[in-house]
N, C-alpha and C positions, 0 to 999 in steps of 0.2 A: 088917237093919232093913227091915221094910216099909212103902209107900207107901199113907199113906191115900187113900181115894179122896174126892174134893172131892166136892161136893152139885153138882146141874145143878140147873139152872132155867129152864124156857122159857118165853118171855111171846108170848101170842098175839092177834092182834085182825084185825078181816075183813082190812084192803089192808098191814097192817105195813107201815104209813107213818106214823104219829103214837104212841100210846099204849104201843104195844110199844116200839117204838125206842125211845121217851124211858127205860122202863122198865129194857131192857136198858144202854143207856147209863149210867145211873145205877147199877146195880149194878157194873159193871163198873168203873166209876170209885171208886165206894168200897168192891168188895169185896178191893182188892190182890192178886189172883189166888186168892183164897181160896172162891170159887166158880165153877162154872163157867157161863156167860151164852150164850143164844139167845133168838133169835127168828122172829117166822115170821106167818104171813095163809093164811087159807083163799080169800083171793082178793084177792092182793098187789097192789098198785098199780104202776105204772111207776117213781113215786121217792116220797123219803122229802117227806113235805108240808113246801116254804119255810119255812113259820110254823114248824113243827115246830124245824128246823134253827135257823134265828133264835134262837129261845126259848133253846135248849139253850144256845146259846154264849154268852147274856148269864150265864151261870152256869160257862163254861168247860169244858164238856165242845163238845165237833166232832163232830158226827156226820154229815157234811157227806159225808163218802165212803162213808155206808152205805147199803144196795141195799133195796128187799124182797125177800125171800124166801117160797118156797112151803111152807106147811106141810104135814109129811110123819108117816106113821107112825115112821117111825125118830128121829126127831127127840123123840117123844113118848117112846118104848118108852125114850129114853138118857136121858132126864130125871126128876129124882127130885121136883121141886115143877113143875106146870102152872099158871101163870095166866093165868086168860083174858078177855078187857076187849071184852065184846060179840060174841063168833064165834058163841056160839051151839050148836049143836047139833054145827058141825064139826070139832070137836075131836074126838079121836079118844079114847075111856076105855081105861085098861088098871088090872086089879087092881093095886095095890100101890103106885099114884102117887099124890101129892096135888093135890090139886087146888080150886085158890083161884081165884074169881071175882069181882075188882073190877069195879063198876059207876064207868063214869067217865065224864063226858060225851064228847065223837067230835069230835076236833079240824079235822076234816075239811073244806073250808072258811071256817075260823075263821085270823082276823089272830093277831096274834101278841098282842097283847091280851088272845082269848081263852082264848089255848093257857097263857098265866102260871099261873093259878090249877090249871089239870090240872096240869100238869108241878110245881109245889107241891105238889101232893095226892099225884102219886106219888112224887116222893122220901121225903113222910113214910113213904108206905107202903115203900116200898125197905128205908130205915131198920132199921124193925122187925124186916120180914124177913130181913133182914140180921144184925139181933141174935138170932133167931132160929135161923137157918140155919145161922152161922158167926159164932160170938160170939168177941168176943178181938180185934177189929182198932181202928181210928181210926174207925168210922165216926159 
């Protein structure tokens, strides 16, 4: 019997401290291991933004122990969907990926007040993609 291989997906934004993380989080919680989830910043910040964190847990996901990370070629080359929430030019293209660009406000700075309504708009989007990408679960 062989192993299918799951779908990657990498969510990228400049400091992967707000948008991405909520992003990955969210699929990662509702895709029951049925995709596979990163993330990453083309110029990461030191930690994940308070508000960020805050936001996420009044919904039950903890993201509380997650890092930024650097975005890398390799990172992209293993990934079969790229979305990218403001990087910009620094993402890196290669034939054969896809590659999705949410426009989403930049949580950056913003109370946790403001971060509600992002972090809303991407689970819808999650969602989708999700039904999309790996149809068949709870989500």
């Amino acid at each position: 019997m062989s192993e299918v291989a799951l779908p990657s997906v990498l969510f990228v934004c400049v400091h992967n401290a707000g948008r991405s993380q909520m992003a990955a989080a969210f699929l990662t919680h509702l895709a029951s291991e049925r995709v596979k989830v990163g993330s990453a910043g083309s110029a990461p910040a030191d930690a994940v933004n308070p508000a960020v964190v805050a936001a996420m847990a009044e919904v039950g996901i903890d993201i509380s122990a997650e890092a930024p990370k650097v975005l890398t070629v390799e990172a992209v080359r293993a990934s079969d969907v790229v979305i990218t929430m403001g990087c910009g030019d620094a993402c890196p293209v290669f034939p054969g990926k896809r590659y999705l660009d949410w426009q989403l406000p930049d949580p950056a700075g913003q109370g946790v007040e403001a971060v509600r309504p992002i972090r809303d708009d991407i689970e819808q989007r999650i969602r989708g993609l999700l039904d999309e990408i790996a149809p068949g679960g709870e989500a």
